[in-house]
LUMLUMTOR-593622 format. One record per residue: residue in one letter; x, y, z of N, C-alpha, C in turn. Coordinates in steps of 0.1 Angstrom, whole numbers, plus 2048, in hexadecimal, padded with zeros to 3 digits. Example, Ala and Ser with C-alpha at 12.3 -4.5 7.8 and 13.67 -1.06 7.14 Angstrom:
// residues 2
A8847C784E87B7D384E8847DF84E S8807EA8478897F584788180084F 
// end
This chain:
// residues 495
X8517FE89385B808893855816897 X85C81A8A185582A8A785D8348A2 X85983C89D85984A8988598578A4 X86585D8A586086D8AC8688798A4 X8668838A786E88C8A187289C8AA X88089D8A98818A58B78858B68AC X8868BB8B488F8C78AF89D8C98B3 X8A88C98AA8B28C78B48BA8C88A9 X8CA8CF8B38D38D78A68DB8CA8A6 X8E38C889A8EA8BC8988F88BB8A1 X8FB8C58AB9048C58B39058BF8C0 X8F58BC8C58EB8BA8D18EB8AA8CB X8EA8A88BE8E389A8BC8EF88E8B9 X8FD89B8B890688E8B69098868C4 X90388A8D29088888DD8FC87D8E1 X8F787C8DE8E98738DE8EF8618DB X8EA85D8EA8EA84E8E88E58468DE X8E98478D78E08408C98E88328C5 X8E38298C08EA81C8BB8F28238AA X8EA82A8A38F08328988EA839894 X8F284588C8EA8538888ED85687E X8E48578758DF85C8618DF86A865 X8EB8738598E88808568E488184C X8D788984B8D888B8418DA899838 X8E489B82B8EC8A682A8EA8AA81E X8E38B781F8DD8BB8108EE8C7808 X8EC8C37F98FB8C77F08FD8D27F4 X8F38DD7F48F98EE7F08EF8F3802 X8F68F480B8EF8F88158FE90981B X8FD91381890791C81A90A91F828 X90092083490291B83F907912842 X90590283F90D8FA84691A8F783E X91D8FF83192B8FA82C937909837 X92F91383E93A91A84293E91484F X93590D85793090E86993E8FD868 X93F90387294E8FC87A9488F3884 X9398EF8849358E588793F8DC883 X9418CD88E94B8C788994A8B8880 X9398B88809338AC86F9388BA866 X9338C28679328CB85A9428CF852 X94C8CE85E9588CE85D95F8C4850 X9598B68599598AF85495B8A9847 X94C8AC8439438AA8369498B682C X94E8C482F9588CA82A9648C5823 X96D8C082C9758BB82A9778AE820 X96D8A181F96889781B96689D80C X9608AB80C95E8B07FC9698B77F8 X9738BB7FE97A8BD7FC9858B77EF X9888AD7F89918A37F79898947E9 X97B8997E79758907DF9738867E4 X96E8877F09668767F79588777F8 X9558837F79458837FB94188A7EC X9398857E49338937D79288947DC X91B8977E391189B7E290A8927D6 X90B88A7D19018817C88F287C7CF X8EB87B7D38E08767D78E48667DE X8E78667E88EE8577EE8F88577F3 X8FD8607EC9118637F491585F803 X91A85980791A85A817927856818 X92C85C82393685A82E930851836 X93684483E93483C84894283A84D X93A83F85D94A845865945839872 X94E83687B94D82E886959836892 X9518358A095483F8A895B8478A5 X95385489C95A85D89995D8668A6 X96886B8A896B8778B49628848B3 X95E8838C49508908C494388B8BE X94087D8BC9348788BD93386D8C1 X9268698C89268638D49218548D0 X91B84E8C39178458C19238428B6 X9258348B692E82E8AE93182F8A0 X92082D89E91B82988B918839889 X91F83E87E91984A87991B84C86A X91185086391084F85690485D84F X91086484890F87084490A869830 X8FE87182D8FA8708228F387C81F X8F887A80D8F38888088E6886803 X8DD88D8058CD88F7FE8CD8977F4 X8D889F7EB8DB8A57E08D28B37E6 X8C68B47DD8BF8BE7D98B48BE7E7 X8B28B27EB8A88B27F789E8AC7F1 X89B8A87E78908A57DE88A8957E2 X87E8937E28778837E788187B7DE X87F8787D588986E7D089B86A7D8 X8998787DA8AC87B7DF8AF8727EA X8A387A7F58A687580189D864803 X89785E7F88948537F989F8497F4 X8A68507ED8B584B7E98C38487F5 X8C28567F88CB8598048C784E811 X8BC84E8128B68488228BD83881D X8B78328108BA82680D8C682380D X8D082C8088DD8298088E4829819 X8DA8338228E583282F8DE821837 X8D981F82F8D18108398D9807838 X8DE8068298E97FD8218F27FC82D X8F680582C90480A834902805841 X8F78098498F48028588ED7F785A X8E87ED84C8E27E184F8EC7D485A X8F37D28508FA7CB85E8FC7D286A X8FA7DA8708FB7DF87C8F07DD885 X8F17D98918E47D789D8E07E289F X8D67E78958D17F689D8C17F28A6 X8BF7F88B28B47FA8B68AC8058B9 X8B68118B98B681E8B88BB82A8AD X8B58308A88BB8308998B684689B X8C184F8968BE8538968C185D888 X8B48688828B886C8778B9879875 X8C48838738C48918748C1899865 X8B789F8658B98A78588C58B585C X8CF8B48538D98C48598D08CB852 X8C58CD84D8BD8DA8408AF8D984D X8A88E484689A8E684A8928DB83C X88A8D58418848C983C8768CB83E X8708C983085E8C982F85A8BC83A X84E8BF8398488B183C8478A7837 X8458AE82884589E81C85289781F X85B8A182186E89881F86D88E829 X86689283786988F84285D881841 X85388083984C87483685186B82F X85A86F82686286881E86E85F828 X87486582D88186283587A85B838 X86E85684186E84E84F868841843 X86184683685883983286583382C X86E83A82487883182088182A829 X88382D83888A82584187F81B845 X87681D84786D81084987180783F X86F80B83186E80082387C7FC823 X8898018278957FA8218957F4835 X8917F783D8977EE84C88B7DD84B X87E7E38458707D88488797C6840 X8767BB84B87B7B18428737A9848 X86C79C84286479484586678884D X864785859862777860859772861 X85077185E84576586484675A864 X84C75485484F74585585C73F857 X86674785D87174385B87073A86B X87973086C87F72B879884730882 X88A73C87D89574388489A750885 X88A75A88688B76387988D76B885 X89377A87B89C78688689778F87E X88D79688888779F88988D7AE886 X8867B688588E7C387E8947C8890 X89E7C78928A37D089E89F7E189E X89C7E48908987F389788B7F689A X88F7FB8A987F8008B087B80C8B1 X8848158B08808258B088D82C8A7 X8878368A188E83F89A88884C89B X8938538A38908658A389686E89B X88A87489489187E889891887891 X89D89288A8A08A588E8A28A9889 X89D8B68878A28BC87F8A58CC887 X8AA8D38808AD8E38878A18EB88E X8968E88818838EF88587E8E5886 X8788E488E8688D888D85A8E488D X8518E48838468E788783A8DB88A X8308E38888238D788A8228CD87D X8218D28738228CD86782A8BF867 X8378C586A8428BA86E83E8AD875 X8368B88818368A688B82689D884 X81A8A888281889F87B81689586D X82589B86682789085D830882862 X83588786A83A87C87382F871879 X82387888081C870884816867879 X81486986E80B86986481985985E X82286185F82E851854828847863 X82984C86F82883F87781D836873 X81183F87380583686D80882F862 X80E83785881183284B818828848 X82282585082B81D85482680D856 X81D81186581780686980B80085F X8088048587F680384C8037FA842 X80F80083E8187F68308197E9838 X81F7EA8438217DA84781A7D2848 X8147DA84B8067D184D8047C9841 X8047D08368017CE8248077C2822 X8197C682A8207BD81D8217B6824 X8217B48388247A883C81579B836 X8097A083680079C8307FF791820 X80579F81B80B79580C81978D808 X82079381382E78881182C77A81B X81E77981E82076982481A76081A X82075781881E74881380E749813 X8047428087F773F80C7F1735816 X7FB72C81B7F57278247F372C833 X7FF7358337FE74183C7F574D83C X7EF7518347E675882F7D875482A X7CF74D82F7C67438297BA751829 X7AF74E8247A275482879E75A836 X79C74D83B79C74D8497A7758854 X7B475384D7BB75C8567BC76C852 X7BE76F8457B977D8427AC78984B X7A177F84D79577E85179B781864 X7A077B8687A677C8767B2786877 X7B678886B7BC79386C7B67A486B X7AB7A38637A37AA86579D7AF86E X7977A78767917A78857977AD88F X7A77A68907B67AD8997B57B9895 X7B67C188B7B77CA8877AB7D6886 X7A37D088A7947DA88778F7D5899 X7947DF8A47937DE8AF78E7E88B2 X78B7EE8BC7867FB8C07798018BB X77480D8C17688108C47628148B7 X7708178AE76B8208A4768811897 X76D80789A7707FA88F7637F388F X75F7EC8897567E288575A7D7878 X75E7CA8807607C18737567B6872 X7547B48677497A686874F79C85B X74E78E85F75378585474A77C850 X74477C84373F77083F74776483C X73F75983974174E83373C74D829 X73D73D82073573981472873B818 X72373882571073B82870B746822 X71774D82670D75C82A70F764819 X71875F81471D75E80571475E7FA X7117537FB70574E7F76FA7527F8 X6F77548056E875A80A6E87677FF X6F17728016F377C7F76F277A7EA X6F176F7E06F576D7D87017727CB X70C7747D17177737D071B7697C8 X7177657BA71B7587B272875C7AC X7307637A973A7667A47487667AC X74676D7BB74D7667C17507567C7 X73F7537C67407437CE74373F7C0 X7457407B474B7377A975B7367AC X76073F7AF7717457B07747387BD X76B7337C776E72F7D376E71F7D2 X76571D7C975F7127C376D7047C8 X77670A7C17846FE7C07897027C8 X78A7067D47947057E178D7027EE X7976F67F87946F08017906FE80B X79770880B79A71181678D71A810 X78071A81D77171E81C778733819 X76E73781077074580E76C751818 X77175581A77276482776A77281C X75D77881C75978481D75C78B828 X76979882A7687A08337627AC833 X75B7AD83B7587C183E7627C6848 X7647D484676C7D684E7657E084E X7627EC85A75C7FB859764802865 X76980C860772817869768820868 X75D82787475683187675E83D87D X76384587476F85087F76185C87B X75885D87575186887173C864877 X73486F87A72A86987972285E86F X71B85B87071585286471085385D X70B86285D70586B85370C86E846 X71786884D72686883C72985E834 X72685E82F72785482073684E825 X73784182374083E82474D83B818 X75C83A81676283880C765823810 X76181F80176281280376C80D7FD X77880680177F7FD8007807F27FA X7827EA7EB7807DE7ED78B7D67E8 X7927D07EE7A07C97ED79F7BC7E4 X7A67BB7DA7A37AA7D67A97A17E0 X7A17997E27AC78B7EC7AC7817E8 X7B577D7DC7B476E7D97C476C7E0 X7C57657EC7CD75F7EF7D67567E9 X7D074F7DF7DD74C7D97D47467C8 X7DC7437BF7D37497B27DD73C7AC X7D87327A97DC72779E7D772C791 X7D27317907C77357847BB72B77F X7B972378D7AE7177887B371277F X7A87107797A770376C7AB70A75E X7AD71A75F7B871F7537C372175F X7CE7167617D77147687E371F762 X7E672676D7F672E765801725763 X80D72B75D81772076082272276D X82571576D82E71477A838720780 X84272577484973077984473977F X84773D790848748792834745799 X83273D79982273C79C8257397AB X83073C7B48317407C582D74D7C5 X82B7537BD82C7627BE81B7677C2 X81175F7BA8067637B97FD75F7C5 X80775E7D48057627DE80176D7E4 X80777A7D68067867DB7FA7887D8 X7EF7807CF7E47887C87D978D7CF X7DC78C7E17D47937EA7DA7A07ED X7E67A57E27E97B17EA7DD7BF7EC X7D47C07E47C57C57E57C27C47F2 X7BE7B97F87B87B38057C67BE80B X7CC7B980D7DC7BE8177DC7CC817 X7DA7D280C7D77DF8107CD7E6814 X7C17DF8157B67E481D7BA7DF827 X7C27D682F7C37D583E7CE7DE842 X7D37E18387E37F183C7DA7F983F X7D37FE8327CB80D8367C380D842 X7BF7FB8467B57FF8547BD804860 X7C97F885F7D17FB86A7DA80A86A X7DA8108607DF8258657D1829866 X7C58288607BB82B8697B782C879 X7BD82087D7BB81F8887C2829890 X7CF82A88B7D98328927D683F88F X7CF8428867CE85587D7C285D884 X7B98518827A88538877A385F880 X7A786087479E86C86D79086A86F X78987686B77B87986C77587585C X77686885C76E86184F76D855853 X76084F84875984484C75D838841 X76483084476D82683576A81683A X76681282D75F80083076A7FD826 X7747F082A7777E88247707DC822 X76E7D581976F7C980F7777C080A X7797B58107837AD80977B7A0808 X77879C7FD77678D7F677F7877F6 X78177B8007907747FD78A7667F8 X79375F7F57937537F179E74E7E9 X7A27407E77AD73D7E27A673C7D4 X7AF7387C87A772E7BB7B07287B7 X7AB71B7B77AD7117B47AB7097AE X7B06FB7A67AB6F57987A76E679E X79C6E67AA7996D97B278A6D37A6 X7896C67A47806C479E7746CB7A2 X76F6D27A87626DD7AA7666EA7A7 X76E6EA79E7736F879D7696FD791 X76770D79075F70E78576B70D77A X76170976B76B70675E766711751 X77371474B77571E74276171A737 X75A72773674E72273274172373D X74471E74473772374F735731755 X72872F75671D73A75771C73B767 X71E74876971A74D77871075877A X70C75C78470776878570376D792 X70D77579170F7837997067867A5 X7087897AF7037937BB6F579C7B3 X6FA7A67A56F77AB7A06EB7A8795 X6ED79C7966E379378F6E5791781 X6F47987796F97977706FE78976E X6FC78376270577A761714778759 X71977075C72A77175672C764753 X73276774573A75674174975A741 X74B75074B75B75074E760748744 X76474F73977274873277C746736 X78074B74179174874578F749754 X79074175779073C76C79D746770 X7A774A7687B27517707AD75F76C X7A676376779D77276879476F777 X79876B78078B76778E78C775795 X79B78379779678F7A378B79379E X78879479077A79B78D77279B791 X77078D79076778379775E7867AB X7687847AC7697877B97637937BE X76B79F7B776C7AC7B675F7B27B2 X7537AA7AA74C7B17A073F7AF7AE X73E7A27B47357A57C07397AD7C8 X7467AF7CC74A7B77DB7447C47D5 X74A7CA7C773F7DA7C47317DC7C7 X72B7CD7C471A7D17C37197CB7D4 X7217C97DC71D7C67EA71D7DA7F1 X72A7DE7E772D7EA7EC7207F47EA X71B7F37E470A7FA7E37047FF7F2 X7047F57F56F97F48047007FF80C X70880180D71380F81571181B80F X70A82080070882A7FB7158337FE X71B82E7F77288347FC72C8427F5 X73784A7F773A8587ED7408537E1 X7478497E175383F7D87598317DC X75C82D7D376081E7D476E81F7D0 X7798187D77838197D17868037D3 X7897FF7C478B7F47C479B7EF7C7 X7A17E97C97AF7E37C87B17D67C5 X7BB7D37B77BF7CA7B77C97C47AD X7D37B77B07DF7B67AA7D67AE79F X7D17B27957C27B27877C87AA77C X7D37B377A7D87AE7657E77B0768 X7E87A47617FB7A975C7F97AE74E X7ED7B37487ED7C27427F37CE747 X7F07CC7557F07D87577FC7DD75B X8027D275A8197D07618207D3751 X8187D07468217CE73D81B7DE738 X8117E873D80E7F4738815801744 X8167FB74E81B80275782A7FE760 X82B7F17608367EF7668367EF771 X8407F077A83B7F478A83D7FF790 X83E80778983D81678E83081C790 X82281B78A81C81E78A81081978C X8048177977F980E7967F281678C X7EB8077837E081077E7D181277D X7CB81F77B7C48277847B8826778 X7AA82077B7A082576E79382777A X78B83077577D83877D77983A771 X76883D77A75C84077375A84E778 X76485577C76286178676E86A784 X76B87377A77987B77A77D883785 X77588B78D77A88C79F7838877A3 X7798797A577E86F7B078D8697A6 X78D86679C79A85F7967A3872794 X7A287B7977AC88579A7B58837A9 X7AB8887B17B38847C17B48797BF X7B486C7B97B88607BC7CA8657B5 X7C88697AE7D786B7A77DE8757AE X7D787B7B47DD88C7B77E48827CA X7DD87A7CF7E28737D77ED86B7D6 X7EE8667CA7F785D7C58078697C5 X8028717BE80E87C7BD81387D7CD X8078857D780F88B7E181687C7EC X8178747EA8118667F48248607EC X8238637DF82E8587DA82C84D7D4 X81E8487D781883B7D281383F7C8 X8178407BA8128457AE80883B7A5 X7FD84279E7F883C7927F383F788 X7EE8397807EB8427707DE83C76D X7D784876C7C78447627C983D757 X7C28327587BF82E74C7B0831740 X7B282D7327A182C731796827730 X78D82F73177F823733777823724 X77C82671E76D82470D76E81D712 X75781D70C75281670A754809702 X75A8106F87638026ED76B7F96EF X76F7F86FE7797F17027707E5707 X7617E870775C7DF7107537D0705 X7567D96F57517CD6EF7587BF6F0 X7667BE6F376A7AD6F27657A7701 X75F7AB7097557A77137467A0710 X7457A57027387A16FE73878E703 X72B78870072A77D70571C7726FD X71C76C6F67107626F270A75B6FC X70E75A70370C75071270675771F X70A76572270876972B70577A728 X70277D73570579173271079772D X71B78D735729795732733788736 X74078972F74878073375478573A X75B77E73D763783749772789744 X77078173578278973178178C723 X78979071B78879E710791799704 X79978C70C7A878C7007B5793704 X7BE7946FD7C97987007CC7AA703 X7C67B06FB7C87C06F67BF7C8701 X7C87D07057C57D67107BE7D271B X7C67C471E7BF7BE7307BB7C573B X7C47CF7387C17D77457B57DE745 X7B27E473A7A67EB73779B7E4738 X79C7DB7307907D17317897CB73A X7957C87427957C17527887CD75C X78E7DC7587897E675F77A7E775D X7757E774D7687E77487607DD74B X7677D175075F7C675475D7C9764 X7617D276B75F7D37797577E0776 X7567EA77074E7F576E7417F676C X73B7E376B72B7E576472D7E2776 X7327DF77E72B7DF78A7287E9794 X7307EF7917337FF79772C80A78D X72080778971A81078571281D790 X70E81779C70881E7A570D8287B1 X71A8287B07278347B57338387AC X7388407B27428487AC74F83C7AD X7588357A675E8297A676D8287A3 X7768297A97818287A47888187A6 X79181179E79680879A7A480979D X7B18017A27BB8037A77C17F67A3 X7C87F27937CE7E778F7DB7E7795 X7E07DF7A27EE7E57A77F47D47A6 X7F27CD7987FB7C67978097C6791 X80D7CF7918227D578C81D7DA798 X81A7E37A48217E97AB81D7DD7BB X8197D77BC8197CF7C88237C77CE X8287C47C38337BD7C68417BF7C1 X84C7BB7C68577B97BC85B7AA7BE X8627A57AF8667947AC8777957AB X87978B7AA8857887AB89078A7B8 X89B7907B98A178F7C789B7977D1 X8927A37CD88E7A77D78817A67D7 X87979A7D886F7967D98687987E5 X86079F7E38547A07EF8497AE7EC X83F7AD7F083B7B97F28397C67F6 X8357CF7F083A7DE7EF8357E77F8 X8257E180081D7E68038117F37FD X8167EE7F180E7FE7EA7FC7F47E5 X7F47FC7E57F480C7E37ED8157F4 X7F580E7FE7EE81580C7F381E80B X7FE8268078028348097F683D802 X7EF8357F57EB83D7EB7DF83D7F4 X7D88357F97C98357F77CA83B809 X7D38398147D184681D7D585181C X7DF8598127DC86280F7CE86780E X7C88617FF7B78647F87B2863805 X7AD85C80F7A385C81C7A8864825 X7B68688257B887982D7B2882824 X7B38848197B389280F79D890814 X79988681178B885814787889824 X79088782A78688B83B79189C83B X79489B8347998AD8377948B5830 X78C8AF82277D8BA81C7758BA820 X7738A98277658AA8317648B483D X7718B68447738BF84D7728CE850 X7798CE83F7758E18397698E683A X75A8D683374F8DE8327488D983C X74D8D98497478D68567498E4862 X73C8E886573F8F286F74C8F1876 X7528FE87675E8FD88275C8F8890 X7538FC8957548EE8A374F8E38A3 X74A8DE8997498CE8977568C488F X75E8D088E76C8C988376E8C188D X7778B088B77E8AA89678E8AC895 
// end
C-alpha cells in the first residue's frame, strides 16, 4: 500500500478521480461550521437535523453525492482529533467502504493535523484494509494500492511522518503476514529465506546457521528445544549497517518457535492452532528489518532469531534433563513447554560477540504475562533503567504500549535447582517475572531489555490473527537511538 500526502483544500479534492474519499471532520472547528463550502454545508445541516453527533466514528456515507466527483464518499467525525479518535473514526469509515472495490482511496483532514494524527490515520487504515492470503485457493488480495492524504498545511514534519507510517506499514506486514501463516508454511528454513529476501542491499548482511554450526557453538539449550522436530533448526543473523562500525550495535533477538506442542509437557488441544503465532518475536525482527530498509537510519542493528519447532518426537528432550548453555550454565528443564527460554538464553550470550549498546529480547514467553497485562500492554522488564525508560517512552509515542515489570532478586529463588545451576521454570506465581529472571542471568554483560508480547501479539477468537506488534515499538526506540547518535555527531558528519 503506497502512502503520499498532498496539500490541498477540501474543495480541490472533492473533484479528484478517486474510487472513494474519507473526510475526516473534527466536532468544534468555528471556521468550517460558518464556510458555505458545500461538505461543510452539508455536515451543518446533518447536525442540524441530528444525523451526524460528532461522537468519535460518526459518519455520513453518501454515494454520488452532487459537486463531487467520486461516487463513495464518507464523512466521519474524529471528535476532539485525539489518536484514539481518529483510530476510531478511520476504522469506522473502512466498515463503511469494505465492501466497496477501492484501489484508490483518498483521505482529507478538513483541520490542521499533527504528524502523530497523520501516522495514526494511515497505520490504522493499513490495520482495518490488511487481510491475509497465502493459503487460501482463491484468495483476494487487498485492492487498495495507494492512499493520498490532504490536508489544508502540509509541512516537512508532515511528509515525513508520512514517509515514516510507509516504512511502518511495510515492517507490520511483514510481522503479521509472517505469523498468521500455518507452521508448515512457516518452517525454520523458510523464515531463514525470508530473512535473506529481506536483508538485500549494500547496507544488509544475513547469515544462517544450521544444527552444525549450532553445535559447533555450543548452544545445548537450544539444540535441546530442536531435539523432537523433523524440521532441522535455523540460527539467523541478520545485520543492518546504516552507521560506521565504530558503533555499537542495538541487538534484536526474536523468539522463533514456529510452532510449540509443548513437547513432552504437551498443552491441551484447545486452541493449540494458535501457537503458530509463538514466532511472533522472530516476525518482528523481520518487520523492523524490512522499515529499516526503507528508513535507512544511521544505526547499526543485528537481529537474532533461534527458530525451531518443539515437538514431543521420541528424541525429544524430557521434563528432568540436564543441559547446558552456550554460556556454559547448566539448566534442568522441568517443563519442555518453558523451551523460548531456552532458545532465547543462547541467542543473549551469542549476543556478546557484537558488544553491543543493548539488547532488546522479544517474545510471546508466558501466559503470565496475558493474565497480568492482557493485550493492551506488552510486558517490559530490564536490567537498565535508561534503556527500559525510552523503551516505554517509545511505547507511548509509537502507540505500541508496555509496562515494566519487576526484577527482585527474590523472584529468582523458585529457579533454584539440585540438579543443575538453574532450572528453567519457577511454578505458578509470577511467570512472567520468573520467566524474565531466568533470561537475566544471561544478559549479565549489556544493558538488557526483555519484551513478554504474549497478550499483545495476537488476537483469538473471530478476529484471529496477528497484530504485528511490537514493530511500531521497537522502530520507534532504533529512530529515537540514531537521532541521539546524530546530536552527538559533528554537524557535517550527521547523515
Amino acid at each position: 500500500m503506497n502512502l503520499e500526502i498532498q496539500k490541498r483544500a477540501l474543495t480541490t479534492v472533492i473533484r479528484d478521480d478517486l474510487d472513494a474519499l474519507v473526510v475526516l471532520w473534527p466536532a468544534q472547528d468555528a471556521e468550517l461550521t460558518q464556510s458555505k463550502e458545500p461538505i461543510a454545508a452539508l455536515v451543518k445541516s446533518a447536525t442540524l437535523h441530528g444525523d451526524f453527533d460528532h461522537k468519535p466514528g460518526a459518519l455520513l456515507s453518501l454515494y454520488a453525492q452532487a459537486g463531487v466527483k467520486t461516487r463513495h464518499l464518507v464523512i466521519v467525525s474524529v471528535a476532539d482529533g485525539m489518536p484514539a479518535q481518529v483510530r476510531t473514526a478511520v476504522n469506522a469509515a473502512w466498515v463503511a467502504l469494505k465492501s466497496v472495490k477501492i484501489k484508490r482511496l483518498g483521505v482529507h483532514a478538513a483541520f490542521d493535523v499533527s504528524a502523530k494524527i497523520l501516522q495514526v490515520a494511515a497505520t490504522a487504515l493499513a490495520d482495518a484494509s490488511y487481510s491475509y492470503t497465502h493459503t487460501f485457493s482463491q484468495p483476494k488480495p487487498r485492492a487498495l494500492k495507494w492512499v493520498t492524504f490532504s490536508t489544508p498545511t502540509v509541512n516537512a514534519e508532515q511528509r515525513r511522518a508520512v514517509v515514516y507510517a510507509q516504512a511502518l506499514v511495510s515492517g507490520v506486514e511483514v510481522a503479521k503476514e509472517w505469523a498468521n501463516r500455518p507452521a508448515n508454511h512457516a518452517t525454520p528454513s523458510m523464515l531463514a529465506d525470508a530473512a535473506k529476501s529481506i536483508a538485500k542491499g549494500g547496507s544488509f548482511k544475513c547469515e544462517v546457521m544450521g544444527p552444525k554450526e549450532v553445535t559447533k557453538l555450543g548452544m545445548g539449550a537450544f539444540l535441546a528445544v530442536a531435539r523432537g522436530s523433523v524440521e532441522p533448526l535455523r540460527f539467523i543473523v541478520m545485520r543492518y549497517n546504516g552507521a560506521p562500525s565504530s558503533q555499537a550495535p542495538v541487538v534484536l533477538v526474536g523468539k522463533g518457535i514456529t510452532f510449540d506442542t509443548g513437547g513432552i509437557s504437551m498443552k491441551p488441544a484447545p486452541e493449540m492452532d494458535e501457537m503458530k503465532f509463538d514466532m511472533c518475536g522472530a516476525a518482528s525482527v523481520l518487520g523492523v528489518f524490512k522499515a529499516l530498509g526503507e528508513l535507512k537510519p544511521a544505526l547499526n542493528v543485528v537481529g537474532l532469531i533461534p527458530a525451531t519447532e518443539n515437538m514431543p518426537d521420541a528424541a525429544a528432550v524430557k521434563p528432568g534433563d540436564v543441559v547446558t548453555s552456550m554460556s556454559g550454565q547448566t539448566i534442568e528443564i522441568l517443563n519442555t513447554d518453558a523451551e523460548g527460554r531456552l532458545v532465547l538464553c543462547d541467542a543473549l550470550t551469542y549476543a556478546e560477540r557484537f558488544k553491543p549498546q543493548a539488547v532488546i529480547d522479544i517474545a510471546t514467553l508466558t501466559g503470565a504475562c496475558v493474565i497480568a497485562l492482557g493485550g493492551v500492554r506488552s510486558g517490559l522488564f530490564s536490567n537498565d533503567d535508561a534503556l527500559a525508560q525510552t523503551i516505554q517512552l517509545a511505547g507511548e509515542a509509537s502507540g505500541d504500549t508496555c509496562w515494566r515489570m519487576p526484577l527482585d532478586e527474590d523472584y529468582a529463588e523458585g529457579l533454584k535447582s539440585r540438579f543443575a545451576d538453574v532450572a528453567n521454570v519457577a511454578g505458578r506465581q509470577a511467570g512472567a517475572v520468573t520467566a524474565a529472571k531466568f533470561l537475566q542471568r544471561f544478559a549479565s554483560r549489556f544493558p538488557w531489555a526483555h519484551l513478554d508480547i504474549a497478550g499483545t501479539a495476537w488476537r483469538s477468537g473471530a478476529a484471529k490473527g496477528a497484530t504485528g506488534r511490537p514493530v511500531a515499538l521497537l522502530l520507534q526506540y532504533l529512530l529515537i537511538q540514531a537521532e541521539q547518535k546524530s546530536l552527538k555527531m559533528p554537524a557535517s558528519r550527521r547523515v
